[in-house]
N, C-alpha and C positions, 0 to 999 in steps of 0.2 A: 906701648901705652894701652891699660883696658880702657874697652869699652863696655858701658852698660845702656844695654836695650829695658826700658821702663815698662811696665804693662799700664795702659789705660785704664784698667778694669780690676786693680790691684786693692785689697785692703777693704772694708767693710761693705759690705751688699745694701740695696736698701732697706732690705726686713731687718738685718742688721742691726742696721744706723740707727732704725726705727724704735728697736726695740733697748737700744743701751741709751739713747732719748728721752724714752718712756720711763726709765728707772732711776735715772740722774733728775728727772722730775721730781718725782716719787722723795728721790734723797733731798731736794735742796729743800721740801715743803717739810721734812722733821717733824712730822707730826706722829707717827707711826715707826715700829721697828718692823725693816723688810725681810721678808722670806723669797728666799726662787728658790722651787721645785723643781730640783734638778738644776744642771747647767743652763744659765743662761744664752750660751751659747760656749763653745768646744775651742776656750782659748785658756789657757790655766795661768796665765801672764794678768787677764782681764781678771779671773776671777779671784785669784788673789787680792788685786787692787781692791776690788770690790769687798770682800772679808776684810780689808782695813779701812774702809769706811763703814764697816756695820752690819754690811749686808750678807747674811749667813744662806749658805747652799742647803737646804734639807729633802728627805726622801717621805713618801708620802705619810710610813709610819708614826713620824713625827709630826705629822696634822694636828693630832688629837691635843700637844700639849701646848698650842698658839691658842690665844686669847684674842676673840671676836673684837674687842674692845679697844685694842691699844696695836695689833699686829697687822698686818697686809701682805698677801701671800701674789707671788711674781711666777705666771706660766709662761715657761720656756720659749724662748724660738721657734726652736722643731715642733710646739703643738703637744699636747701629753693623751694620753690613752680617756677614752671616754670616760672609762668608771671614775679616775683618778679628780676629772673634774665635778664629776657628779658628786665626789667624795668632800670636795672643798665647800661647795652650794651644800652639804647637807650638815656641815659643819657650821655654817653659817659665817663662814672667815670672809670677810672683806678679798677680792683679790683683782689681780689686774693681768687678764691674756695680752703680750707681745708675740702672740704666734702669725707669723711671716704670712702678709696677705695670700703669696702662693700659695702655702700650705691649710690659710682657709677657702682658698679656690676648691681645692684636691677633697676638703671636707664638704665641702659642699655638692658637689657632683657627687659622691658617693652617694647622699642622701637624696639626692634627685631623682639618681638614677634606678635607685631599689624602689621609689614610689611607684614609677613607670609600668616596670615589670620586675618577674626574678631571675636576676643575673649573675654568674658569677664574674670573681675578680681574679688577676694576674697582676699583680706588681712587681715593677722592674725596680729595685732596691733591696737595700740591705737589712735583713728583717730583723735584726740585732739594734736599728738606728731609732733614736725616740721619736722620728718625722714615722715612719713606717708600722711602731707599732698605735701609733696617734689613728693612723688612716685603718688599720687593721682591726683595733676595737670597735671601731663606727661600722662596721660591715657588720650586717645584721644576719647571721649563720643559721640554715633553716638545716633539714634532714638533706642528708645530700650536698649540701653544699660546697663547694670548693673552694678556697683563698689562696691561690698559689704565689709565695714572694722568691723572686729569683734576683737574685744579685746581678746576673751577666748574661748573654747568651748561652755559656759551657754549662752552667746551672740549670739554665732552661733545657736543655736541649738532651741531661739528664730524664728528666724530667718528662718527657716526650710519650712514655709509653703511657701516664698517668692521666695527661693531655687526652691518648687517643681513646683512651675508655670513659672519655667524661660525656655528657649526653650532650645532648646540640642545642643548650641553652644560650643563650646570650654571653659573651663575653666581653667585657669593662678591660680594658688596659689602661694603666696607670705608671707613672714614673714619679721616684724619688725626684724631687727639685734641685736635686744635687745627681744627677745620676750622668754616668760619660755619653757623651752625644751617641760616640762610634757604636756602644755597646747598646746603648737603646733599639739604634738603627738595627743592628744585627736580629735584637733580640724581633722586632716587629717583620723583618725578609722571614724568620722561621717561622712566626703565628702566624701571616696570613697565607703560607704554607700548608699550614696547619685546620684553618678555620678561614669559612666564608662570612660567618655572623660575628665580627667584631666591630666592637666600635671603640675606639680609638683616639685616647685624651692626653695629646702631649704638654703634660705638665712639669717638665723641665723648666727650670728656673728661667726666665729669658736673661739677667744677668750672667746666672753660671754658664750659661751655652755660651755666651760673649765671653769669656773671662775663659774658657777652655779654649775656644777656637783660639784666640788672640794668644793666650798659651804654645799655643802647637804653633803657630804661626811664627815667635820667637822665636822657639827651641830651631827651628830649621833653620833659623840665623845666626845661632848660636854653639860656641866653645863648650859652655857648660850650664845650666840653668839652676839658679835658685829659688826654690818655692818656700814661704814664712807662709808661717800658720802653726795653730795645735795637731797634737800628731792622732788625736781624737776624732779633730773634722773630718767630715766624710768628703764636702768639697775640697779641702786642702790636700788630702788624700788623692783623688778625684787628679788637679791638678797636675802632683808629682808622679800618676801612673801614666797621664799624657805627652808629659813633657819630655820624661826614659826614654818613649820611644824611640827621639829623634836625636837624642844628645845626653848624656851624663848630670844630671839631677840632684840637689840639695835641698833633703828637705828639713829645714830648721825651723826653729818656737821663737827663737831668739838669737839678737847678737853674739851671745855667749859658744853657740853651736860655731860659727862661724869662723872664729878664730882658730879652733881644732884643724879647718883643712887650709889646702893652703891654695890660692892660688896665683898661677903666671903671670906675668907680663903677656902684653897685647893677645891676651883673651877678648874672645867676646862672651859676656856675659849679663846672659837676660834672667829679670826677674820681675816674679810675682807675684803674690801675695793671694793664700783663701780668704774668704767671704766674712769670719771669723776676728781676721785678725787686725788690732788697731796700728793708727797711723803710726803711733808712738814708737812701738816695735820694728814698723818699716821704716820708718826714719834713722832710727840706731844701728840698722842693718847697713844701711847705705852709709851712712858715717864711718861706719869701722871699714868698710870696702874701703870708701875713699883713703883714708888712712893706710891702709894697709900698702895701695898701689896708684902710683898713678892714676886719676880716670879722666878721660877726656868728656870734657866740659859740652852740655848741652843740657837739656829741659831737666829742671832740678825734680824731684818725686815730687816735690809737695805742688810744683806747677803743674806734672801729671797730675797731680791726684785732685788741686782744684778746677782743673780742665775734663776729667772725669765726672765729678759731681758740679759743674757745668749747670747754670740752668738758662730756660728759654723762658720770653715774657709774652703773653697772650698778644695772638694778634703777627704774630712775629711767622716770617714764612722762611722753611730748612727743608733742606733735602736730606733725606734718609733710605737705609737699605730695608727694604722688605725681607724678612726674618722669617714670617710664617703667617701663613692663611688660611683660617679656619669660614667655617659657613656664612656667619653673620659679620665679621670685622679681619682687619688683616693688623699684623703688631709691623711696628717698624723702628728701628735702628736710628735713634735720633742723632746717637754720639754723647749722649747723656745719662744717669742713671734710674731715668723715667725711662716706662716703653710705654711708646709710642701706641696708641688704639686707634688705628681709623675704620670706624663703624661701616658695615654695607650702604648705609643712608647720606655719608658723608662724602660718599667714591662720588655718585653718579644720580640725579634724579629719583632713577628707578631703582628702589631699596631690594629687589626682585633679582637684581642682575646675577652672573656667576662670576663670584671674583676670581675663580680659576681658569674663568677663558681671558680675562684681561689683564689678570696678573702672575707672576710668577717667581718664586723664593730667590733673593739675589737682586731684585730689577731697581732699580734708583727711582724714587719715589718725593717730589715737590706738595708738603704738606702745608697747612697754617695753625697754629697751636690754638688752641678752643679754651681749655682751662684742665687743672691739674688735681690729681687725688691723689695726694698725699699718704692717705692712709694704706693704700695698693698701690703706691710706686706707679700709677701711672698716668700718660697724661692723652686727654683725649684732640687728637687733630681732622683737619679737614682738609680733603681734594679741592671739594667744590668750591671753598672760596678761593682758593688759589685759581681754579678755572675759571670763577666769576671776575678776575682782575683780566686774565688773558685771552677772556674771550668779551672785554668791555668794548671793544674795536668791532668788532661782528654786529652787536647791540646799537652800534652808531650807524654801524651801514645799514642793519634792519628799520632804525627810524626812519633813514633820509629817503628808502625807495618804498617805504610801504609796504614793506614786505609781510604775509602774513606769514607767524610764527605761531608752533603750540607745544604745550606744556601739559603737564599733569597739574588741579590746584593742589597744594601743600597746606593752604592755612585758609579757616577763614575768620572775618568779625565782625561788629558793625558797621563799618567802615567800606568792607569788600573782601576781596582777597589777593591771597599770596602766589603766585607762581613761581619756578625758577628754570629760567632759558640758559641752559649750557653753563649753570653755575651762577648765572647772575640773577639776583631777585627782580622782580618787577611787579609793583602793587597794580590792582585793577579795581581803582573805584565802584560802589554799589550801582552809581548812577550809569557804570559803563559796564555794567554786566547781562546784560540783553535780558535780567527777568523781570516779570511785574512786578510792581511794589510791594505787593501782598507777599510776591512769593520768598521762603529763605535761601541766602547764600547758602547754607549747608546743603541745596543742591546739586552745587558744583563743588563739594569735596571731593577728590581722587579723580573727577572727571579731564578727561584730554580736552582743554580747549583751543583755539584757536583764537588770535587776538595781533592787531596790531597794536607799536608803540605810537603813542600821541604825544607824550612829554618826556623829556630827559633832560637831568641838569649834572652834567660831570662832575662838579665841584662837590656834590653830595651823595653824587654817586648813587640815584634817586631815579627810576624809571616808572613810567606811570604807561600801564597797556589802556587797552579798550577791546573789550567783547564784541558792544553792541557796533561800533563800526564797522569789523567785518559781518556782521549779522545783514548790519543795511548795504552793503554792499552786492553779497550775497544774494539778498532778495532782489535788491534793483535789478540783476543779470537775469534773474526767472522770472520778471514780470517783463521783461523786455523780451527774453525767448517766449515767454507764453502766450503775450497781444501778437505775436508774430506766429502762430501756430495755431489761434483758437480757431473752432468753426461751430455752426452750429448742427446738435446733435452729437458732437465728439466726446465722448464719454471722458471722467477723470476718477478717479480715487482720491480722496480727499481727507479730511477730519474735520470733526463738528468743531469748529471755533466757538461760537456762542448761540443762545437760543430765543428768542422775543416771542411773544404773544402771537405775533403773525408769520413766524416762520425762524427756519435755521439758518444759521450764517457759516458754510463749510471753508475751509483755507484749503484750496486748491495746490500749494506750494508758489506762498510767496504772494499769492491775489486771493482774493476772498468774493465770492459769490452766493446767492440765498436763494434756498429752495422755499418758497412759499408755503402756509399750513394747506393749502388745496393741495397740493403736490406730491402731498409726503404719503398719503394713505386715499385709497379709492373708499375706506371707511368712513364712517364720520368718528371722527376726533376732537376734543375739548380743546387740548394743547399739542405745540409738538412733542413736547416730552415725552408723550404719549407711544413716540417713534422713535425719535432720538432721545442720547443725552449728546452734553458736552466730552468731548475727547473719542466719540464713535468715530471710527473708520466708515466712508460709505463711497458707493460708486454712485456717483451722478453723472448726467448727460445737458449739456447745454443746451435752452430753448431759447435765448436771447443774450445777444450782447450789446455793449455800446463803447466801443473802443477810446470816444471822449470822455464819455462822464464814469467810466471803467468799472459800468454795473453789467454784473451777470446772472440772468434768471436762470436758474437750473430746475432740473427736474428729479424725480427721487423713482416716481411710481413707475413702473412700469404696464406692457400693454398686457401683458398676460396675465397680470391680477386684474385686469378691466371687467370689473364685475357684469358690467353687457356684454361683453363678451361670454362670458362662463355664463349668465343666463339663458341663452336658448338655449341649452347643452341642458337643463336641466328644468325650465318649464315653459309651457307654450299658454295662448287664450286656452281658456274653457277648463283647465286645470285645477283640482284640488289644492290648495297647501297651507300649511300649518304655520301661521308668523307669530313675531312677537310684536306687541304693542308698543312703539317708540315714541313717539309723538300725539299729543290732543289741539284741534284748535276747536274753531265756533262750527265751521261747514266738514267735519268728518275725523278721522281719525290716519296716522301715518302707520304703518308695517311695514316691519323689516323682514323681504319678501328673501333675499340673503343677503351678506352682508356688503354692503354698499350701495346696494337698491331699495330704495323702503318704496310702497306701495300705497296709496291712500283709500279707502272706503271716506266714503262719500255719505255725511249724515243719513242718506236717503236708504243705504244700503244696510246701516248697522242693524236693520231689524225690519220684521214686517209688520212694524207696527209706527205710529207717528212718531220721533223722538225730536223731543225740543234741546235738550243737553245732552252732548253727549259721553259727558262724563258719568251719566245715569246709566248706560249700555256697558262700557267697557273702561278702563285704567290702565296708566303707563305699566310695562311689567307682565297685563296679562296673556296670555297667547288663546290664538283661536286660528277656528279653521274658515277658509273664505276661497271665493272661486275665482279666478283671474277671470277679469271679465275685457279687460284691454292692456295690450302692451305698443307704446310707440317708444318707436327706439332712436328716430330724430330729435323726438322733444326730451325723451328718456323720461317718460309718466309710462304710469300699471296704475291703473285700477281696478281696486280689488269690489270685492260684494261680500257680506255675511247674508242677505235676503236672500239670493239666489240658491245658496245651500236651503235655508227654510223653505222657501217655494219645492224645491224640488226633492224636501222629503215630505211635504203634503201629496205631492203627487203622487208621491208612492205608495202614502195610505189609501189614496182614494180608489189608486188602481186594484189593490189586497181588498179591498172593502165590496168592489161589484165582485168578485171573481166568483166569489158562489155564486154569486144570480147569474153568473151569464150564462147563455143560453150553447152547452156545447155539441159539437158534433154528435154525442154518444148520450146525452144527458134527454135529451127532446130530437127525433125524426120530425120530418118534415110534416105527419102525419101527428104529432103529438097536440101541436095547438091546432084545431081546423077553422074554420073559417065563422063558425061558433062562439072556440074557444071566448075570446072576446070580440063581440060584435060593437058592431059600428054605435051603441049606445055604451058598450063599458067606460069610454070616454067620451062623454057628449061634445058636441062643438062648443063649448061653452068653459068647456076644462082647459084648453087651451084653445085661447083665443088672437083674432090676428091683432092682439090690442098685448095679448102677455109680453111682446117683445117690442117695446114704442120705446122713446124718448124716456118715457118713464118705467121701464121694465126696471132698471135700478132702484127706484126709491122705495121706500116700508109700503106702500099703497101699491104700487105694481103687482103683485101676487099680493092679495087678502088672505083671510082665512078661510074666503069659500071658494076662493080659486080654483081650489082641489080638493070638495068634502068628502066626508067619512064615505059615501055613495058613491062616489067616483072609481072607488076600486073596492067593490065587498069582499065577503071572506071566500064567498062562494067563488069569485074571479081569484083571487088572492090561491085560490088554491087546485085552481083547474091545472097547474103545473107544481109538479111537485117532485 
């Protein structure tokens, strides 16, 4: 009795399915007469069928004689040559591209990748196929440039000396989406052989790679294999060079072929079908087998083939085989005609991770289907809800002991935000996120927090964290370690919490203490601002605490800007110096003697003259010079003087003013005035008298005008010394 082994993965691909979908639309709406440019795909079974509903095959020369108006022109599967499109759009023809999401993958990475830099390309396919020369016109050809299409390894490898005279520009690899797994491998062990700078884009069809392995995988089960399809296809081709290997190969269009050979009893005989080829044709294949011989009974094709295009419904959790892993996402093996996308972001929290240290090509993989694209065959799945169900056990034991846990946030709104712990979501309330009210959630975007759970309700599968309890936690342990540590004078580091009119308020970590505005500067200061702002960093030293009422006076200044200090180092009494005028009141005036000492003159002092105001003498702002005339440094008063400069530049005229008259060593001998010179009548007793210096020797009357007449000293006396 034969046996026949079914392929899963037999009969029409998705881009496919997609694209004879697309044109059976097209037909049932009659509103237009349809063109495909070129084969719609490489089955002469289909396109027959097709030519007898209307649908006429043309080559682009016949563009010109379709009418805008009434016609619609159909691009191929395989994707057609750039100009050829540009040809249609300049026609102005209505048309409809069914080119195979893969192969607008493949077009789109070319055009990314020349934006970048200038690179050349290597394609592993058949540069005869209309996918290949599609990819080939898009490549933008400068001087120099190289486009190497090799069919296989032995091609390439021709090829090698051409390779090693090329410069050491970048190189692109590319594969046909039909192209043989083995020979791709091959052809990528020789280039990076070859080449350090490749980069490397395996754009193998993820169906065809299934639908070849699963191929080879028969044939070594099998008597003899039968591959259907056009002898056209390149995948159907593709197929029956793989399946030779291991076992003797038919490769037929149709039923019709089939009958020509013959074959035995209790064969085993596997089959299946290119990418190309409709169910129609495989089902008449397998009819005329069964007719022919015996076959023992088991999964009919058409159960294959609806088990094949199989679908899954959102939500829904399958295990699948990891296929391949690329930077940002890994594809996976759902067992369906989708493949599978699970995103870097959908693995693991951290979208950062390396999917090559956690995963590897082969490994069995528990996803949850997210939702499906249709238009690219594929569908996108998730890890992490599947680890938010199996790790919902964890999240009960984290509520029940408190445990703290932390996250990165992932989301925020007005409401709060999103975190997710090991896969599972948990919202955190605005009110439980430890900021001011003023301030936004968007400052805990991407941040690690840390947070306990407060609420959890199974049935909704609903967990509700909290920021701010671990926050208050947290600080309780450092106000309870720091009343058990403080002392006074023990220095901290701190930050300005806030600032008042009378002083700053620093957060110690966890306590808060205030440096008074006397504190902060041995200057004088309007505000503190003046010193601080909010959010300075500063080191203060405790000068009081009160471990009840858990107030802490600090300090800011220190003693070595203690301006009495640095004052005797720089002026002592009896000193010159230069101030500036800071202060006015009714009895004198303030100077700032340096800064943090101001000095006062003493209305008595501003002048040597009466002053009633002494806004009349001098103004805030102006400077002058003044003598110290006292310093106490218990009370911390200076007093200064401006009269005492005036006095003692009088003095200094009066003393320049005698110097000629006086009488010097060398000027008058002892013998120059004799006892003549002025005799005892040049000043009578009457010139000064014992009355010139009384009580009254100060008033206008004390000395008259004849106190000391013109007589008193003549010219003749006036000039006995000369």
């Amino acid at each position: 009795m034969m046996k026949l082994l079914l392929s899963e993965y037999a009969g029409f691909c998705f881009g496919v399915k997609r694209a004879v979908d697309l044109l059976e639309k097209q037909i049932q709406k009659g509103d237009k007469r349809i063109f495909m440019l070129g084969h719609l795909i490489h089955n002469d079974d289909f396109l027959r069928d097709m030519e007898k509903r209307g649908v006429k095959c043309i080559e682009e020369s016949e563009l010109e004689q379709l009418n805008p108006e009434t016609d619609l022109v159909i691009l191929r599967t395989h994707g057609v040559k750039a100009e050829m499109e540009q040809h249609v759009k300049d026609l102005g023809l209505p048309y409809l591209d069914t080119a195979c999401p893969y192969v607008k993958k493949i077009h789109n990475i070319v055009k990314t990748e020349q934006e970048t830099d200038d690179p050349q390309f290597i394609i592993i396919g058949d540069k005869n196929h209309p996918e290949v020369e599609g990819i080939v016109s898009r490549i933008e050809k400068r001087d120099n440039d190289l486009v190497l299409v090799c069919k296989d390894a032995e091609e390439l490898e021709k090829k090698t000396a051409i390779l090693a005279k090329t410069s050491k520009r970048r190189w692109i690899i590319l594969a046909q989406t039909t192209q043989n797994i083995a020979e791709w491998k091959k052809c990528l062990k020789k280039l990076k052989k070859l080449y350090t700078n490749l980069t490397i884009f395996d754009t193998i069809c993820y169906v065809t790679e299934k639908r070849q392995c699963e191929a080879a995988s028969i044939a070594r089960m099998s008597d003899m294999m039968v591959v259907i399809g056009g002898k056209a296809s390149s995948n159907t081709n593709k197929l029956a060079e793989i399946t030779s290997e291991y076992c003797p190969t038919l490769l037929i269009e149709n039923e019709s072929e089939l009958k020509t050979h013959s074959l035995k009893p209790n064969m085993t005989v596997g089959i299946t079908a290119g990418a190309s080829t409709p169910d129609r044709i495989i089902e008449e294949v397998l009819k005329t087998m069964s007719e022919m011989k015996n076959v023992e009974e088991g999964m009919s094709f058409q159960e294959m083939l609806d088990h094949s295009f199989r679908t899954l419904v959102t939500g829904e959790r399958v295990t699948g085989v990891i296929t391949s892993i690329l930077p940002n996402e890994i594809h996976v093996d759902l067992g369906i005609k989708h493949t599978g996308i699970l995103p870097a972001d959908e693995v693991a929290d951290d979208s950062n991770i390396d999917l090559h240290e956690l995963f590897k090509v082969g490994d069995d993989v528990t996803v949850m289907v997210q939702k499906f694209n249709d238009a690219e065959g594929t569908v996108q799945v998730s890890k992490k809800k599947v680890d938010n169900y199996q790790n919902w056990d964890k999240v009960v034991e984290a509520s029940e002991s408190s445990t703290v846990l932390k996250a990165k946030v992932q989301e925020t709104n007005k409401s709060g935000v999103v975190v997710s712990w090991k896969g599972v979501r948990i919202f955190i309330p605005a009110s439980q996120s430890g900021l001011p009210k003023e301030a936004s959630l968007n400052e805990l975007m991407g941040k690690e927090i840390s947070f306990i759970i407060i609420s959890l309700d199974p049935s909704r599968r609903r967990v509700v964290g909290s920021i701010r309890a671990v926050i208050r936690a947290e600080r309780k342990a450092k106000q309870e370690k720091f009343w058990n540590e403080i002392e006074v004078a023990k220095q901290y580091t701190g930050v300005v919490k806030s600032i008042t009119a009378y002083g700053a308020f620093v957060d110690l970590g966890g306590v808060d203490g205030m440096v008074h505005i006397t504190e902060l500067s041995w200057k004088r200061i309007k505000h503190p601002t003046d010193v601080l702002n909010v959010g300075d960093e500063v080191t203060v030293f405790v000068k009081e605490f009160n471990p009840e009422t858990h107030r802490i006076s600090l300090g800011y200044k220190t003693e070595d800007e203690n301006p009495w200090v640095i004052l005797p180092g720089k002026y002592n009494v009896g000193d010159t110096a230069e101030v500036k005028i800071v202060g006015l009141t009714s009895f004198g005036a303030f100077a700032e003697l340096i800064p943090g000492v101001d000095g006062l003159i003493h209305i008595s002092q501003l002048s040597d003259r009466n002053v009633n105001n002494v806004a009349e003498v001098v103004r805030v702002g102006d400077v002058v010079n003044v003598k110290i005339t006292d310093i106490n440094y218990e009370t911390k008063k200076v007093s200064l003087s401006i009269r005492a400069l005036l006095h003692s530049e009088d003095t200094a005229v009066e003393d320049t003013a005698v110097e000629d008259t006086a009488v010097e060593d060398t000027a008058v001998d002892n013998t120059a005035v004799d006892d003549t010179a002025v005799d005892d009548t040049a000043v009578d007793d009457t010139a000064v008298e014992d009355t010139a210096v009384e009580d009254t020797a100060v008033e206008d009357t004390a000395v008259d005008d004849t106190s000391m007449d013109d007589t008193a000293m003549d010219d003749t006396e006036a000039t006995t010394v000369e």
